[in-house]
C-alpha positions as CSV (number, residue, x, y, z in Angstrom):
1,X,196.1,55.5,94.2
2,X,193.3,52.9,95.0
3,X,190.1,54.1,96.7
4,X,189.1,51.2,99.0
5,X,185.5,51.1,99.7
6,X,184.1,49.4,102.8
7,X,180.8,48.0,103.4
8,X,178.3,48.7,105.8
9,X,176.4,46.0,107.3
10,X,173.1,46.6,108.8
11,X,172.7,44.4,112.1
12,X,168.6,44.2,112.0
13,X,166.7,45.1,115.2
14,X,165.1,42.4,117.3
15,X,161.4,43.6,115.6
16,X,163.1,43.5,112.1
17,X,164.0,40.2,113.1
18,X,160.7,39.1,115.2
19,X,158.8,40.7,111.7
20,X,160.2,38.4,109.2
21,X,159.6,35.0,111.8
22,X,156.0,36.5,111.7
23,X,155.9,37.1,107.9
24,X,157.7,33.5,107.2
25,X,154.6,32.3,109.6
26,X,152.1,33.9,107.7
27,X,153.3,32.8,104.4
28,X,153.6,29.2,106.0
29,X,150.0,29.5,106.7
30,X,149.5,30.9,102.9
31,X,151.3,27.6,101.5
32,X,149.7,25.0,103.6
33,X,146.2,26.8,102.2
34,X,147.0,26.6,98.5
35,X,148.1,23.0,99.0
36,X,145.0,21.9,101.0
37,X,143.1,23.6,97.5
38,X,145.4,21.9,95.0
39,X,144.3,18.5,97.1
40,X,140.7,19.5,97.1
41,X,140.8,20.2,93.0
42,X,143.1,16.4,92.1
43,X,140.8,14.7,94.6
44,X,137.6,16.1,92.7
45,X,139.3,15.7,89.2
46,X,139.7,12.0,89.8
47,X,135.8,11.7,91.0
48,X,134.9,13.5,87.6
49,X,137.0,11.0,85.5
50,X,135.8,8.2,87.4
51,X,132.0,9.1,87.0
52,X,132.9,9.1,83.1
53,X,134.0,5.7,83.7
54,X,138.1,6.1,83.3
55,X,138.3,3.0,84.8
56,X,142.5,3.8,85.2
57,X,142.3,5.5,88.3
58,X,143.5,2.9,90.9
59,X,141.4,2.8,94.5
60,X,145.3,3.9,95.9
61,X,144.7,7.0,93.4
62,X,141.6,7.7,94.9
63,X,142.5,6.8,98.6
64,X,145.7,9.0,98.1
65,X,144.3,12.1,97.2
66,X,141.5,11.8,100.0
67,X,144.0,11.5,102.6
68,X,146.0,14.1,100.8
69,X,143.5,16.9,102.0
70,X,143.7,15.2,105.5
71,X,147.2,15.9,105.6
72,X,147.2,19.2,104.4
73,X,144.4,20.3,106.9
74,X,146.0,18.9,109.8
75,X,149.3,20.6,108.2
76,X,147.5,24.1,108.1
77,X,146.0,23.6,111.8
78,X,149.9,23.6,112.4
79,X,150.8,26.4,110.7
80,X,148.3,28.8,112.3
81,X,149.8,27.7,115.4
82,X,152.9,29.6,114.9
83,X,151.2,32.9,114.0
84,X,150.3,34.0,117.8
85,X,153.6,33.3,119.0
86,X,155.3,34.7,116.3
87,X,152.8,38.0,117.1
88,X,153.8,38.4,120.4
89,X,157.3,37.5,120.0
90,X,157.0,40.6,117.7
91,X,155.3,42.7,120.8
92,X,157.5,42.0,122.8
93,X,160.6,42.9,120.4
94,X,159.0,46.3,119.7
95,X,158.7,46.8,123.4
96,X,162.3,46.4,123.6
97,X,163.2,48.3,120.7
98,X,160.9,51.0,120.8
99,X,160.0,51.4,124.9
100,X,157.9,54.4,124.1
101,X,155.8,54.7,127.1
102,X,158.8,53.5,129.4
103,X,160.7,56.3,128.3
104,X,157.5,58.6,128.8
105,X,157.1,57.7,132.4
106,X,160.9,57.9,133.0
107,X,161.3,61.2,131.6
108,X,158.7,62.6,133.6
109,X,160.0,61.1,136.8
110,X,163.7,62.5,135.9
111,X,161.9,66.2,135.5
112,X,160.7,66.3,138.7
113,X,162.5,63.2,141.1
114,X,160.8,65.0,144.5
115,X,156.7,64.2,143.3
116,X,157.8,60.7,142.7
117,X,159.6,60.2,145.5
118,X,163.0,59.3,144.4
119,X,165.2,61.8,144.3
120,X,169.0,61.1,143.9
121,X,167.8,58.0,142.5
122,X,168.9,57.2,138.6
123,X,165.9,56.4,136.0
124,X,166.8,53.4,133.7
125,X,164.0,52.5,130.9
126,X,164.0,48.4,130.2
127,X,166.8,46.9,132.2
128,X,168.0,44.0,132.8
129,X,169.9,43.7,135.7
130,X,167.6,45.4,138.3
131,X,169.6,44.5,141.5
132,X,171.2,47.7,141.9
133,X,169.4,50.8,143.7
134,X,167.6,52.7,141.4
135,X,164.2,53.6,139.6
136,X,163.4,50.9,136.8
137,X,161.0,51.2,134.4
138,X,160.5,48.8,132.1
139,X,157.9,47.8,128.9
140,X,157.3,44.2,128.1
141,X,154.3,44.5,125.1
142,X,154.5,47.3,122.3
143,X,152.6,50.4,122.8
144,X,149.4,50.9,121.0
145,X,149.2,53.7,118.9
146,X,146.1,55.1,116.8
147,X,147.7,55.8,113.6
148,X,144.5,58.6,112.6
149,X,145.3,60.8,115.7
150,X,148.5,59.2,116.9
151,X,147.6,58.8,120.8
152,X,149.3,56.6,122.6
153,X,148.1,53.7,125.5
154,X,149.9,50.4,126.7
155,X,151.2,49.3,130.2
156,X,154.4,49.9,131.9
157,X,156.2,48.5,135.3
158,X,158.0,50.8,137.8
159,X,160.4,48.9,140.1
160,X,162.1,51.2,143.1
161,X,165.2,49.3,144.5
162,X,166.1,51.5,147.5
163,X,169.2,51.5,148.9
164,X,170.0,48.3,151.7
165,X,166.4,47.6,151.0
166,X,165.3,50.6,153.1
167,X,161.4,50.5,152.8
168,X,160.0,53.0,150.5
169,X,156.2,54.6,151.0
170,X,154.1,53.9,147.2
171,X,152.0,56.2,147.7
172,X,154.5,59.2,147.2
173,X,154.9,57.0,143.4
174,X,151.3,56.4,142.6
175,X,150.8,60.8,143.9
176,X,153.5,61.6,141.2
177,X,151.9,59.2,138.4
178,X,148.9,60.6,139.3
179,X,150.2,64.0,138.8
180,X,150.8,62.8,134.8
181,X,147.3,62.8,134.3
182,X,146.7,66.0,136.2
183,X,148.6,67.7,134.1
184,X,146.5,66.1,131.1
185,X,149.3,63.8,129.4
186,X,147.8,60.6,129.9
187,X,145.1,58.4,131.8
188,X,146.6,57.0,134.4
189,X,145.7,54.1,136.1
190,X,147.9,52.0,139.2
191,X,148.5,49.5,141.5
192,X,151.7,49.7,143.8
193,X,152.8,46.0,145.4
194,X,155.9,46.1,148.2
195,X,158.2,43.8,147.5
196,X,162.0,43.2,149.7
197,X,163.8,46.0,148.5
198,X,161.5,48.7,147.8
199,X,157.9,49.2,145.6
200,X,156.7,47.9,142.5
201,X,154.4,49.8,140.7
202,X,152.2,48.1,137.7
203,X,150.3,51.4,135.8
204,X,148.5,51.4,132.9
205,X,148.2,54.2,130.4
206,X,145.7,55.6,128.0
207,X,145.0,58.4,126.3
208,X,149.1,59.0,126.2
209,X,149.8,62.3,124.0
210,X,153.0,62.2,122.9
211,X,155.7,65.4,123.0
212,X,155.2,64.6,119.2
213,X,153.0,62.2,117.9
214,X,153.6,60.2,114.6
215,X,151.2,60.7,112.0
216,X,150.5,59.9,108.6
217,X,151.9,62.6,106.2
218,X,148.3,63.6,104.9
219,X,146.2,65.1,107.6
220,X,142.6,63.3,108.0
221,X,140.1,65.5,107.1
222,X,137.9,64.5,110.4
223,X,140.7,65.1,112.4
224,X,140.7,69.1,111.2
225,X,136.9,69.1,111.5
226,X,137.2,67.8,115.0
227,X,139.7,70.4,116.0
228,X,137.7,73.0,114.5
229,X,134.8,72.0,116.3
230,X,136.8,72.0,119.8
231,X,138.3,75.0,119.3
232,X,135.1,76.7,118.5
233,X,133.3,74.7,121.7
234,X,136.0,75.2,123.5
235,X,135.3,79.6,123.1
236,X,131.5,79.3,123.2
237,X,131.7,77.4,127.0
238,X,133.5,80.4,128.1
239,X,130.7,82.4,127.6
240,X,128.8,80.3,130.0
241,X,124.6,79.6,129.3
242,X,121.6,81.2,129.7
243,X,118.0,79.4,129.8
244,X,114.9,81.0,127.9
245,X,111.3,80.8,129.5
246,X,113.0,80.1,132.9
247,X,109.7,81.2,134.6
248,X,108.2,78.2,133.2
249,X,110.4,74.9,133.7
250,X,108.2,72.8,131.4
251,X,109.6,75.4,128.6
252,X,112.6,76.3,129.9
253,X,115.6,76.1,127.3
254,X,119.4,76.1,128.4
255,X,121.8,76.9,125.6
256,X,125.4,78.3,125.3
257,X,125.5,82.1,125.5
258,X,127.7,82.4,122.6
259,X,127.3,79.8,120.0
260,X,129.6,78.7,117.0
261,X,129.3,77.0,113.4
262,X,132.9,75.9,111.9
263,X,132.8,76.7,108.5
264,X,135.9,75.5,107.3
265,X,139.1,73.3,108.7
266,X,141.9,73.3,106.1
267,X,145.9,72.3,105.9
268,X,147.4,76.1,104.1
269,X,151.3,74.7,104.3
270,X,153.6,71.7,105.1
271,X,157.3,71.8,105.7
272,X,159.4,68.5,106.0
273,X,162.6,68.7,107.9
274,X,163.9,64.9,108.4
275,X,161.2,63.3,109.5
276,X,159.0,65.7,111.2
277,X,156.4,67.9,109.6
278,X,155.5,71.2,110.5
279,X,151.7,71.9,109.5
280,X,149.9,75.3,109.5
281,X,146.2,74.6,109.4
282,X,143.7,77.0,108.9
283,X,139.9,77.5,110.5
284,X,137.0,79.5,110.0
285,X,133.8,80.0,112.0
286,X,131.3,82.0,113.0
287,X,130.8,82.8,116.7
288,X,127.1,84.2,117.5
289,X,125.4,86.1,120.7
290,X,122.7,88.0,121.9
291,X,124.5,88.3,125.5
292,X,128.2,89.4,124.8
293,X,129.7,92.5,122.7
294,X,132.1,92.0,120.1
295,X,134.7,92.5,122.0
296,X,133.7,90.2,124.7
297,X,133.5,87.3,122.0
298,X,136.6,88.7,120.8
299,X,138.6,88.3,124.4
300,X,137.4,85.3,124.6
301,X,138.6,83.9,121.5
302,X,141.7,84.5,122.0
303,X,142.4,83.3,125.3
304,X,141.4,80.1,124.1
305,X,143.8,80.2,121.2
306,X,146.2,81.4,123.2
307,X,146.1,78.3,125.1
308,X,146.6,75.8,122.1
309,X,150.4,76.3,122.5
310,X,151.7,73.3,124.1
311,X,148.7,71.2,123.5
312,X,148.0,68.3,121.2
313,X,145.8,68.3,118.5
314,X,144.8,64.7,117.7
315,X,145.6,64.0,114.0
316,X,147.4,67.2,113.4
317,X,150.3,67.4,116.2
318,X,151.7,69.5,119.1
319,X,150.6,72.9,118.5
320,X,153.9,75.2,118.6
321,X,151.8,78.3,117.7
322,X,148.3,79.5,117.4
323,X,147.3,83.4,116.4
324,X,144.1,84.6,115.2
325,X,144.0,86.1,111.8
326,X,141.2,88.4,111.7
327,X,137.9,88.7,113.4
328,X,135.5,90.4,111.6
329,X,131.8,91.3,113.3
330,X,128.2,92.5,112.4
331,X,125.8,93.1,114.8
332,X,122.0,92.7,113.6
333,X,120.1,95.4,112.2
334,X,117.7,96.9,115.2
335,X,113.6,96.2,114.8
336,X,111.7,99.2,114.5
337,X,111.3,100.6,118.2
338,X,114.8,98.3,119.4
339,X,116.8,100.3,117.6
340,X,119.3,101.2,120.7
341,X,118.5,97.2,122.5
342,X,121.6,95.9,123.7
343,X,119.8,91.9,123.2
344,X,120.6,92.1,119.6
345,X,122.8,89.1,118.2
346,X,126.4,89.8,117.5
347,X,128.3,87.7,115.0
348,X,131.7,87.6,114.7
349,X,133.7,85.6,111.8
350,X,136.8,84.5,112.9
351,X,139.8,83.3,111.6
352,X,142.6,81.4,113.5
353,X,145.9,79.5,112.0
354,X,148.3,77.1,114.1
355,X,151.3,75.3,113.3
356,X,151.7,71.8,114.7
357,X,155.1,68.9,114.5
358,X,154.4,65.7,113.9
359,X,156.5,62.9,113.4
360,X,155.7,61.1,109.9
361,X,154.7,57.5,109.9
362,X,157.5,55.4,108.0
């Protein structure tokens, strides 16, 4: 009995395809280069043999390998021209491919139809054929994406066709994108334009966390020292300030009632399932007072890792869960006569661990 094997064939994407016109550009560019320095090097061989007095080389010689760097100048000028087209033929192919932010907006629109204003309407990311009622939203240029912390920013269009061309109020739009940024998702900046049958809507984002972000599979070490440093800013602020000398304002000091010094930010574990990553990083620092109890600093410690869940870390991913591991404090010893003071600093060592998914670059 035969086996019969079939072949697969891979029908590339309009950005593979956009990607090797750019590349074939490029190494257009490279060519006409390398033959404008092969003209440069004959044309200065036949002035060194000339100078020794080979009296062979013919004026057409010489006159043909002057013009020959002409030609391959005005032939590279060419080629360069083709690489910004190329470019944004390849921006605008990932846009369609990959309509990252489209689908961002549209998804948030589908959640909840009534801020937007269009509910009972249907949501279609990068459509053609936009004469039908309906919610269009649509990405013409790539989305930008920092590749160290893997935020988002790039432009999207919204266009509302209501049905019969009933009139449709923008503002109820521009109150639910605004709501995006409430919510702290994005930046969000808009401009809504009526047109016949309904509202357009241009908006540009920034700042765009992704549900999961795409990183690179090795964490930056300054992104784990900036989270560290948040996290422990982020606890000291919630213990308010307190100013020293403030019956004197020319000596008067305003600092953070509890302070904090990270002492270390590392990655503990990494677990690859496809192509997401599930990271467990690890941080240490040292929270200090002379106004709170150790079991204020403790409270508020962990609300504020309590409300890492959900968020993104930049550079790390979206935190699925955050504990703390121990929290360890010492209280100063008392001077001689303060022994029972309640102003003595309190310093607690504390150590928290969260796991974070991220999408892995490539």
């Amino acid at each position: 009995m035969s086996t019969i094997k079939t072949k697969t064939t891979h029908t590339k994407t309009a950005t593979e395809q956009a990607a090797e016109r750019l590349a074939e550009a490029r190494a257009l560019v490279d060519q006409r280069q390398a033959e404008h320095e092969q003209a440069e090097e004959t044309h200065a061989e036949l002035i060194t043999r000339l100078t020794r007095g080979d009296d062979t080389i013919s004026p057409l010689d010489l006159a043909a390998a002057h013009f020959a760097i002409e030609r391959a100048e005005l032939l590279i000028g060419a080629a360069r021209k083709g690489i910004k087209p190329a470019e944004m033929a390849l921006d605008s192919a990932q846009a369609i491919d990959s309509p990252t932010l489209a689908r961002f907006v549209a998804e948030r629109i589908e959640a909840d139809p009534f801020a937007f204003g269009c509910f009972g309407m249907s949501v279609t990311v990068n459509a053609d054929d936009r004469s039908a009622p309906g919610v269009y939203v649509n990405q013409a240029n790539a989305t930008t994406t920092n590749p160290a912390t893997g935020i988002m920013s790039g432009r999207v269009g919204i266009t509302v066709v209501t049905p019969n061309g009933n009139p449709v109020d923008g503002a109820v739009m521009l109150a639910g994108l605004s709501g995006i940024e409430a919510s702290g998702a994005a930046l969000v900046a808009t401009h809504a334009s009526p047109n016949p049958a309904g509202v357009t809507v241009d908006v540009r984002l920034t700042n765009v966390k992704p549900d999961v972000p795409t990183l690179p599979a090795e964490v930056d070490g300054k992104a784990l020292r900036d989270f560290g440093l948040d996290l422990a800013s982020d606890i000291g602020s919630r213990g308010g300030e307190v100013t020293h000398n403030a019956d004197n304002p020319l000596y008067a000091v305003t600092v953070r009632s509890i302070s904090a010094v990270l002492d270390d930010a590392t990655v503990t574990n990494q677990e690859r399932d496809g192509d997401q990553e599930r990271r467990t990083v690890r941080v240490e620092f040292t929270l200090s007072s002379r106004k709170y109890r150790a079991a204020e600093v403790n409270e508020y410690t962990r609300v504020s890792v309590g409300e890492l869940v959900g968020e993104m870390a930049a550079g790390i991913g979206r935190v699925k869960a955050a504990r703390v591991v121990s929290e360890k404090a010492t209280t100063e010893a008392g001077k001689p006569g303060q022994e029972f003071s309640n102003s003595r600093t309190v310093s607690v060592r504390v150590v928290v661990e969260v796991d974070a998914v991220a999408r892995i670059a490539g």
